[in-house]
N, C-alpha and C positions, 0 to 999 in steps of 0.2 A: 419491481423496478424502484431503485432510490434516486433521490437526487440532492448528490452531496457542494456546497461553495465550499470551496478553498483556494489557496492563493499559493501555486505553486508557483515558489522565487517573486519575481515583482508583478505579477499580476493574477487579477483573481478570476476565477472562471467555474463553472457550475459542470460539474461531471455528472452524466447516467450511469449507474454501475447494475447489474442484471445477476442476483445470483444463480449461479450456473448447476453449480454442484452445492449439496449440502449434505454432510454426514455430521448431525448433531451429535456430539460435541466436540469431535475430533478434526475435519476437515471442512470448511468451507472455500467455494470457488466464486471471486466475483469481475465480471467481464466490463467493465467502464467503455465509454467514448465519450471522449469531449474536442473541444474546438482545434487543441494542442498534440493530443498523441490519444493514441488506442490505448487498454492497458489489462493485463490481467493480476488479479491478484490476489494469493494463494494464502491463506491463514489453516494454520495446522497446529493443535494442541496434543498431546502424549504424554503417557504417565514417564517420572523421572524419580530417579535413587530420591530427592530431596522435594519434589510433589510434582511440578506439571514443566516439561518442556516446552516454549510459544516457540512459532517457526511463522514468520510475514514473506513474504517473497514477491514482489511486481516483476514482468516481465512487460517492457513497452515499446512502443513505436514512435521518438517525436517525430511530429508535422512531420506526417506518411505523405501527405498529398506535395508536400516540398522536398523530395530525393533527391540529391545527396546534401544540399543544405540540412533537411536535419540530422542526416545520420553523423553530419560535422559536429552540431553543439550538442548532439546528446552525447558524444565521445568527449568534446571537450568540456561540455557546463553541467549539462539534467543527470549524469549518472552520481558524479560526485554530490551533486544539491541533493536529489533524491537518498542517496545512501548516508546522507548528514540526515535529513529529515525523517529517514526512518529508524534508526537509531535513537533519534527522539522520544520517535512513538513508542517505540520494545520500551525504554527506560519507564516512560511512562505507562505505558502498560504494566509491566513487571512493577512498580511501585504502587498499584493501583491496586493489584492482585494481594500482594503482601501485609497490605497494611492491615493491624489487625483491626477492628470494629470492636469497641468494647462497647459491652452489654447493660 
């Protein structure tokens, strides 16, 4: 069990995430719950023509316990902030990965 703060959109909140599945170094599954939404989410590495494919993928629930109020703003607000926000992270990941370390 991890316990990660971050501050999705304007407020910040401390997620459990449980990993599920783990096939080093190719797949990891990790299962979150926090105040705002359930969440799963799927990190998948593969070899590529030019070195390693990254694949991130969340599948969530907002404010499960508020139906249909949340299935409204995660239609309207959390899908779009989320798919901004993780774009982020691939960029930075991928920059992270490439950079070369001189010796």
């Amino acid at each position: 069990m991890l316990a990660e703060r971050a501050k999705p959109g304007p407020f910040e909140s401390v997620s459990h995430w449980e990993i599920t599945e783990c096939a080093t170094p190719h797949r990891q599954v990790h299962v979150g719950t926090m105040p705002e939404m359930n969440a799963t989410l799927t990190i998948e590495l593969r070899p590529a023509d030019s070195g390693t494919h990254y694949t991130q993928r969340m599948e969530f629930t907002f404010l499960p316990r508020f139906r249909p109020l949340g299935w409204l703003l995660e239609r309207l607000v959390i899908r779009r902030k989320m798919e901004s926000d993780f774009k982020n992270i691939v960029a930075s990941v991928k920059r992270i990965v490439e950079t070369k370390k001189e010796t």
